[in-house]
Structures are given as structure tokens and as C-alpha cells.
PASEBA-1860 file (N, C-alpha, C; in nm, 3 decimals):
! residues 166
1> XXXXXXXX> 0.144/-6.306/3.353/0.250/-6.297/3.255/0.201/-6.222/3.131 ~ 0.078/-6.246/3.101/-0.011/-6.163/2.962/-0.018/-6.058/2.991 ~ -0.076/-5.958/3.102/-0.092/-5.876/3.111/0.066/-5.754/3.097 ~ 0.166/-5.801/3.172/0.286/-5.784/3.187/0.358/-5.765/3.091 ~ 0.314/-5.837/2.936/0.384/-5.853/2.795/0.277/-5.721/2.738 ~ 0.176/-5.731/2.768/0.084/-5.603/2.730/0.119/-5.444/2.743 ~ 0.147/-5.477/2.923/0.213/-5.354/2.961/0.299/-5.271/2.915 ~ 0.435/-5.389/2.887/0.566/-5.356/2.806/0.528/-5.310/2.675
9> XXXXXXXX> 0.459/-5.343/2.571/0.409/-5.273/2.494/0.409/-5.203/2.486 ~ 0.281/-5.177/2.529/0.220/-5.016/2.562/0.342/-4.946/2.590 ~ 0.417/-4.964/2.675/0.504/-4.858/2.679/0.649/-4.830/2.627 ~ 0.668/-4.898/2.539/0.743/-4.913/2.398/0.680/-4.845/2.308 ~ 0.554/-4.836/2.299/0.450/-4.799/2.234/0.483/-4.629/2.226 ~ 0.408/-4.594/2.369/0.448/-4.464/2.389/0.573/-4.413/2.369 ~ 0.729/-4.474/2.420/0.800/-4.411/2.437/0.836/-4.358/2.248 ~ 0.817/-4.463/2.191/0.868/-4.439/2.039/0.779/-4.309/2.001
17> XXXXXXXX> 0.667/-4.323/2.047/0.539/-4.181/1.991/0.581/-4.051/2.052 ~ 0.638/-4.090/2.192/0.708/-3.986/2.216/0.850/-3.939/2.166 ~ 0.923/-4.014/2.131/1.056/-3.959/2.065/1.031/-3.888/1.936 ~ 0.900/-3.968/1.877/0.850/-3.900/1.700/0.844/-3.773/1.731 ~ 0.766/-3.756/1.853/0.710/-3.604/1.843/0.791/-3.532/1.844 ~ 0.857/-3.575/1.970/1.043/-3.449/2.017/1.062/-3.442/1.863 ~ 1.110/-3.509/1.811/1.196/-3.488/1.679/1.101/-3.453/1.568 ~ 0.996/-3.441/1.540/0.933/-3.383/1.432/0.898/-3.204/1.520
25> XXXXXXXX> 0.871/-3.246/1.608/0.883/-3.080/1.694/1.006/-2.971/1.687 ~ 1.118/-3.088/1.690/1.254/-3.047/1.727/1.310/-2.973/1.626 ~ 1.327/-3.092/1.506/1.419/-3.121/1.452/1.355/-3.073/1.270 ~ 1.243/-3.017/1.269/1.187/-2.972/1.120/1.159/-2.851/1.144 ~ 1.286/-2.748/1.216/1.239/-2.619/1.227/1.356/-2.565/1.166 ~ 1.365/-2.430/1.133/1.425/-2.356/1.036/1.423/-2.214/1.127 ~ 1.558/-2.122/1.089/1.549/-1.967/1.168/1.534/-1.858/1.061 ~ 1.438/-1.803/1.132/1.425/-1.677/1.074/1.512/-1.570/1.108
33> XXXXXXXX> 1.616/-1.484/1.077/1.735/-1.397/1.138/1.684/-1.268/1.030 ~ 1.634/-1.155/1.129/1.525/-1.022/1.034/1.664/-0.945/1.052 ~ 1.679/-0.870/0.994/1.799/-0.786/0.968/1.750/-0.649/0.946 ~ 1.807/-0.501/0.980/1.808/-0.411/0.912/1.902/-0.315/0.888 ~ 1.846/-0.259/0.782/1.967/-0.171/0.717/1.912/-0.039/0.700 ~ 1.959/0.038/0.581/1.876/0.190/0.542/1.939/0.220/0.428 ~ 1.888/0.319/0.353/1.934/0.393/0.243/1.923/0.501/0.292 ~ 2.076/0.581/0.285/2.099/0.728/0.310/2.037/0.820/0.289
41> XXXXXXXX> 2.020/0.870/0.348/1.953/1.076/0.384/2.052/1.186/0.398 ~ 2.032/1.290/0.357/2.116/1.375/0.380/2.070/1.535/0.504 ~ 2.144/1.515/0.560/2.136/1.638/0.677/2.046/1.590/0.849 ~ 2.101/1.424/0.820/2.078/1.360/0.982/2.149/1.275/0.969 ~ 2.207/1.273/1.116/2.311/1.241/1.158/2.309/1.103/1.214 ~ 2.185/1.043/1.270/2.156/0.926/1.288/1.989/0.880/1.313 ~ 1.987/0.780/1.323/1.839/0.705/1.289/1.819/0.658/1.390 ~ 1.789/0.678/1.517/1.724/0.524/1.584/1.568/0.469/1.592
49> XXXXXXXX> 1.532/0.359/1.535/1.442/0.310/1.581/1.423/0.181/1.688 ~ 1.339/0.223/1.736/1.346/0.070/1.857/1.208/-0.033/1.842 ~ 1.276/-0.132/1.816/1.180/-0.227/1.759/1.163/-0.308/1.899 ~ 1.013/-0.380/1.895/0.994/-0.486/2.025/0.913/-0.556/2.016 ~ 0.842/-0.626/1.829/0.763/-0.738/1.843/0.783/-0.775/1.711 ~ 0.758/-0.855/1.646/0.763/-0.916/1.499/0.648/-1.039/1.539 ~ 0.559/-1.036/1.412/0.449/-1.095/1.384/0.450/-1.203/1.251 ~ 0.480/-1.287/1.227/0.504/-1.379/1.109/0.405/-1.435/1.083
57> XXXXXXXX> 0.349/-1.492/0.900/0.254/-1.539/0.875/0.269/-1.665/0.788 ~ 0.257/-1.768/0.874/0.316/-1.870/0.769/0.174/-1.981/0.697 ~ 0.196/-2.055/0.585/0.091/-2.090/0.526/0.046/-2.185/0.584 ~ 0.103/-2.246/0.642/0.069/-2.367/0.748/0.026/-2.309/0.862 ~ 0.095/-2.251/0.951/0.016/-2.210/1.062/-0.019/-2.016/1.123 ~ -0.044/-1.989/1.000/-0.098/-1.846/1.056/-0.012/-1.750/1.140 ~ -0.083/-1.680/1.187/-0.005/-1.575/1.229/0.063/-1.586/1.379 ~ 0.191/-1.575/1.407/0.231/-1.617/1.543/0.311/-1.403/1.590
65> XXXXXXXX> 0.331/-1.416/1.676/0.382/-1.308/1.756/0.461/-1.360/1.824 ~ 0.612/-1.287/1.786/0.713/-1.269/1.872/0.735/-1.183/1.939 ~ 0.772/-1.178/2.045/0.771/-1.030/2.163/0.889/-1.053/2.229 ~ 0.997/-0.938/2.245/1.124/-0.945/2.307/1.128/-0.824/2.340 ~ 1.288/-0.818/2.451/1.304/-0.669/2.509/1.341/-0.587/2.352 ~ 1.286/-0.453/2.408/1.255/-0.373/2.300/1.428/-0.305/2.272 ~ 1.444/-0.309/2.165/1.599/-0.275/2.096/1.582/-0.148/2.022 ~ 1.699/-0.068/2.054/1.722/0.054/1.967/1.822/0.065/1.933
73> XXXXXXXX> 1.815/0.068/1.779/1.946/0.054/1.643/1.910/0.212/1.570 ~ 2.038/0.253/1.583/2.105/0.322/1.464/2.056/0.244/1.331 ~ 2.000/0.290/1.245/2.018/0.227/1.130/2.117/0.273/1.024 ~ 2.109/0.432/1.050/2.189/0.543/0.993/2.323/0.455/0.906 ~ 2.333/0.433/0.819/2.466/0.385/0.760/2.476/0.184/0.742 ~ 2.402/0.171/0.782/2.391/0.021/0.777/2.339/-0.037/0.644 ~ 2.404/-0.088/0.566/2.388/-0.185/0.474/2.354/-0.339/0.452 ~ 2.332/-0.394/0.347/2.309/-0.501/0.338/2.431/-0.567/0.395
81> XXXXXXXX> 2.507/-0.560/0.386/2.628/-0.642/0.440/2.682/-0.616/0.596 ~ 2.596/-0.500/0.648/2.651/-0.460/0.782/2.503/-0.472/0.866 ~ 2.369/-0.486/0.783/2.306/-0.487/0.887/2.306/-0.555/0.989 ~ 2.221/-0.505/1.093/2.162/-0.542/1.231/2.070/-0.647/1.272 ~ 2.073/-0.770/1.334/1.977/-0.861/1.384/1.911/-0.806/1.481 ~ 1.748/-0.811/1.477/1.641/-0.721/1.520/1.575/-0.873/1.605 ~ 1.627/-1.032/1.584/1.611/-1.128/1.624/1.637/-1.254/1.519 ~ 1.671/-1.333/1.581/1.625/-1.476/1.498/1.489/-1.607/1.553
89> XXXXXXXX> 1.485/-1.589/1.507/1.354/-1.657/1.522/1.355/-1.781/1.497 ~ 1.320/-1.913/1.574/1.271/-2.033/1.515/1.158/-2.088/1.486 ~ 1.155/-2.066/1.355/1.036/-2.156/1.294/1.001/-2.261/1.242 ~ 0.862/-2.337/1.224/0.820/-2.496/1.148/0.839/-2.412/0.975 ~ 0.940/-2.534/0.933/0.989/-2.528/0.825/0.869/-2.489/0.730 ~ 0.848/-2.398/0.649/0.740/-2.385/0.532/0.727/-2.257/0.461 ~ 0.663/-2.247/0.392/0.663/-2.126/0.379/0.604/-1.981/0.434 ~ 0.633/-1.892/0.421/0.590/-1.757/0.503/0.566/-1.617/0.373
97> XXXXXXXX> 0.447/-1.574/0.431/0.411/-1.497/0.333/0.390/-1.331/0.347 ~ 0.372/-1.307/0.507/0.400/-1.186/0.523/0.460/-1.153/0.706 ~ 0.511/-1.045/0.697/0.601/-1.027/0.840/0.530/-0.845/0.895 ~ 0.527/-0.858/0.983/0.487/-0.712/1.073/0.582/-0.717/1.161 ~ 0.670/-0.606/1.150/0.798/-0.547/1.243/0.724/-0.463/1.269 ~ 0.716/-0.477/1.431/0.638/-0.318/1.505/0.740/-0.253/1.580 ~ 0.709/-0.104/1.549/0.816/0.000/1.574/0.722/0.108/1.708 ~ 0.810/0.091/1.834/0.796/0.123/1.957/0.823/0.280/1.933
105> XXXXXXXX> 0.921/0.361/1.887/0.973/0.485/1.833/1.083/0.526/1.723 ~ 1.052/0.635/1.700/1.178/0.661/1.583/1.233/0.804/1.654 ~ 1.313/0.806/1.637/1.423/0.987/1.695/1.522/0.989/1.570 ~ 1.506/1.110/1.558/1.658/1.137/1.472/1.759/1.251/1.529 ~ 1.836/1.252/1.469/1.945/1.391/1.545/2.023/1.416/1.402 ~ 1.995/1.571/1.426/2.003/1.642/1.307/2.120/1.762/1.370 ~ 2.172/1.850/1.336/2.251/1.963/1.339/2.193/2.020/1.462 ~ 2.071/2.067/1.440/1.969/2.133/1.576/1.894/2.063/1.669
113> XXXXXXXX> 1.992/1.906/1.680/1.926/1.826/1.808/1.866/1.705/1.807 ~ 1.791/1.682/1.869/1.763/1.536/1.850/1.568/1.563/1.851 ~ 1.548/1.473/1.779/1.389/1.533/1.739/1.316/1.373/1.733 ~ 1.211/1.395/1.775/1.134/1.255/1.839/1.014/1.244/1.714 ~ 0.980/1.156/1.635/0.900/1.163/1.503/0.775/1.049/1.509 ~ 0.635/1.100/1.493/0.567/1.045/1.491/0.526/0.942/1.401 ~ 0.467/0.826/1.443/0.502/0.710/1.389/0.266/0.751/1.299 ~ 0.351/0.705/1.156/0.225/0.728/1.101/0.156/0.561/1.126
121> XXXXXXXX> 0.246/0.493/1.164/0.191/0.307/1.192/0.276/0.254/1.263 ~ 0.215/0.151/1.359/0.274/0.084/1.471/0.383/-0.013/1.435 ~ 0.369/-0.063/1.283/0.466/-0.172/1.214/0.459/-0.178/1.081 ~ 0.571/-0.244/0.997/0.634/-0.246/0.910/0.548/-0.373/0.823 ~ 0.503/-0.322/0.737/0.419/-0.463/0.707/0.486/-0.496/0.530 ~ 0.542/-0.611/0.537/0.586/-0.723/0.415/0.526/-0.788/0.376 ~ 0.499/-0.779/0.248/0.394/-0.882/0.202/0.478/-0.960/0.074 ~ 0.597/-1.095/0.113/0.702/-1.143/0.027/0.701/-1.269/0.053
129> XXXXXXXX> 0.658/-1.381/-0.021/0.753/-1.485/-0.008/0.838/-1.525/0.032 ~ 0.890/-1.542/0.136/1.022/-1.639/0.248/0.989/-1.749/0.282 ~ 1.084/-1.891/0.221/1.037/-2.025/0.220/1.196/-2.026/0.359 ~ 1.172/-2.110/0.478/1.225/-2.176/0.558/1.254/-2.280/0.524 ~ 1.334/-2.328/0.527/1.408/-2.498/0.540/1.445/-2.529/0.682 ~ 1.392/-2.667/0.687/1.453/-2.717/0.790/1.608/-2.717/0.828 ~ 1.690/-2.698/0.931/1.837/-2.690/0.974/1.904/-2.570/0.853 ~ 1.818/-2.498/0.917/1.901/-2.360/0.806/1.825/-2.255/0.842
137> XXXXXXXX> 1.901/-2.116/0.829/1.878/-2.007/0.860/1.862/-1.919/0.768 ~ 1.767/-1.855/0.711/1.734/-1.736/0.610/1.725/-1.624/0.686 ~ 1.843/-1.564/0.639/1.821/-1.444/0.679/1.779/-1.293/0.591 ~ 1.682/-1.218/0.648/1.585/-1.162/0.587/1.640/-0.969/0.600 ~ 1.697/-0.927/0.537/1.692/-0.789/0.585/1.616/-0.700/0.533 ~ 1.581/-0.593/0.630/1.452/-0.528/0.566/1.502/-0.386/0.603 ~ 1.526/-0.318/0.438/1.614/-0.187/0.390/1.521/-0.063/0.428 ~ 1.505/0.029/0.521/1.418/0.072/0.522/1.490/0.231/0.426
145> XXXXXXXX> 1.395/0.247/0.352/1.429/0.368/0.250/1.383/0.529/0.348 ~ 1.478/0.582/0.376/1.495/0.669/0.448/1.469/0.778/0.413 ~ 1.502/0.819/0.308/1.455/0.952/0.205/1.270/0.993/0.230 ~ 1.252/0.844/0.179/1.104/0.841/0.171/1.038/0.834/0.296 ~ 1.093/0.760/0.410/1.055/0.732/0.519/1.026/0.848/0.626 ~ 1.095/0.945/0.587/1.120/1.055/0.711/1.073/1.179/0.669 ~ 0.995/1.237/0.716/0.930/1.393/0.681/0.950/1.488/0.811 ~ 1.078/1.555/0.761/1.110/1.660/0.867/1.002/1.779/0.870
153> XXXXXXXX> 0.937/1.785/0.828/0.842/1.918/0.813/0.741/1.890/0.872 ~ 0.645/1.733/0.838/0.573/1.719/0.968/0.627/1.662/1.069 ~ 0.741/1.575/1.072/0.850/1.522/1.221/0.749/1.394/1.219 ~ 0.695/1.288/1.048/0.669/1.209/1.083/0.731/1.061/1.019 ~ 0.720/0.971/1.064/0.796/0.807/1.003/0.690/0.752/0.938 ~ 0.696/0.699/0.839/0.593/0.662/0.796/0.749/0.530/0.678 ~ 0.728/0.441/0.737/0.795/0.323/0.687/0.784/0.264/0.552 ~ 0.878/0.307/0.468/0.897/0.231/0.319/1.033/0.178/0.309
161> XXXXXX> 0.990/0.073/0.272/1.117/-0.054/0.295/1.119/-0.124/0.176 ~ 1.230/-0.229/0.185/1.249/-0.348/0.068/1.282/-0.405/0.159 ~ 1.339/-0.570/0.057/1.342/-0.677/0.121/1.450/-0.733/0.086 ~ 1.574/-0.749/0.133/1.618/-0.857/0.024/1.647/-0.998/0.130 ~ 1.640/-1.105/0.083/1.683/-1.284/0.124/1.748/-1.300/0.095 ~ 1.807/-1.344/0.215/1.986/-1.435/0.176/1.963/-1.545/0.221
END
């Protein structure tokens, strides 16, 4: 009969240690939703870049890698209010201090065609403050400045961006 009242325990024991975990696992995570947009250029007609990993750095747990099928957005004309989800992400609620959007290619199409532009870096590197809350979504768009970004003379990308949090 002792041993039997022991048993039950124990596994009352566990099951409660196990529900803590589900729900501190579960239930104290927060989304990251990366967005992008652009600031206008004049004499191209559209932007695509195709993005296919994002790298997040949070103060609690370091650097994680996200990897998804690789996406190609127009950015050409996209604003803060119209940008594009590049992913959302779920993360442990805390804060985050820098993000690497890696860029697979850039093409543009101009009057005389469509022209393929060498990438002076593999990703987009942020170095900003973004605090996560638990049961909530910050969403992050990242403006890439196009003027500056694009050098038709050498046909290369070389990524200057802002940030803004919503």
C-alpha cells in the first residue's frame, strides 16, 4: 500500500513538471513578423530580392538561424504601410539586439532589361534594440534605401537600410 501512495506521487509529481514546462515553453513566446519595404529610385522599374534565412540575436539566448523556402519580392514601391512579410518568427520573449537577413540575389529591370547585381554581402546586418513580449507580435520592417543601395555602373547591391518597429 506504501509503495503504491509513493508511486502516485511521483507521478503527480511529474505530470505537473511536465505541464510547467509545455507552458513556460509554450506559452512565454512572442513573434517576430520582419517586413520590407524601399525608398524610391529613379530609372528602374522593379527590385527583386530573394531572401532565404534570417539569423536573430537575442540577450538571453544568442544567436539562432531561421531557414525557409527562399522568397522573391518586388520591393520596388513598397512602403511602410504596404510592406512585405519576409516571415514571422516565434520567439522566447526578451530582448533582441541584432538581426542578419541573408540575401540569396538581387535583379533589377530597367528600360534595357533585366540585369542580375552583385551582392557586395550575403546579409543585411541590424544592429537595434527589439524587445518581444510574450502573446504579441512586433513587427519589424526593414526599409532598404535604394538610391544608396544600388550601383548601376558597377551592377552592385550593397544593402543600406533602416528600421522602423511597430
Amino acid at each position: 500500500m506504501k509503495k503504491s501512495v509513493v508511486i502516485i506521487l511521483v507521478i503527480v509529481i511529474l505530470l505537473i513538471a511536465g505541464v510547467g514546462y509545455y507552458y513556460l515553453a509554450n506559452y512565454s513566446n512572442g513573434n517576430m513578423n520582419i517586413r520590407v519595404s524601399d525608398s524610391s529610385i529613379t530609372g528602374i522599374m522593379a527590385v527583386y530580392i530573394t531572401f532565404n534565412q534570417v539569423a536573430i540575436h537575442g540577450n538571453k539566448t544568442g544567436w539562432t538561424n531561421y531557414s525557409f523556402s527562399s522568397q522573391t519580392i518586388n520591393i520596388l514601391g513598397l512602403t511602410i504601410n504596404n510592406s512585405k512579410s519576409i516571415g514571422n518568427f516565434s520567439l522566447s520573449a526578451q530582448k533582441y539586439t541584432m538581426l542578419r537577413i541573408y540575401i540569396q540575389s538581387v535583379s533589377v529591370t530597367t528600360p534595357a532589361g533585366n540585369i542580375t547585381l552583385k551582392l557586395s554581402s550575403p546579409f543585411v546586418f541590424i544592429n537595434h534594440p527589439i524587445n518581444i513580449s510574450a502573446h504579441s507580435t512586433t513587427d519589424v520592417v526593414i526599409e532598404f534605401n535604394l538610391q544608396q543601395s544600388i550601383n548601376m555602373e558597377s551592377k552592385v547591391f550593397t544593402p543600406y537600410v533602416g528600421i522602423f518597429i511597430q
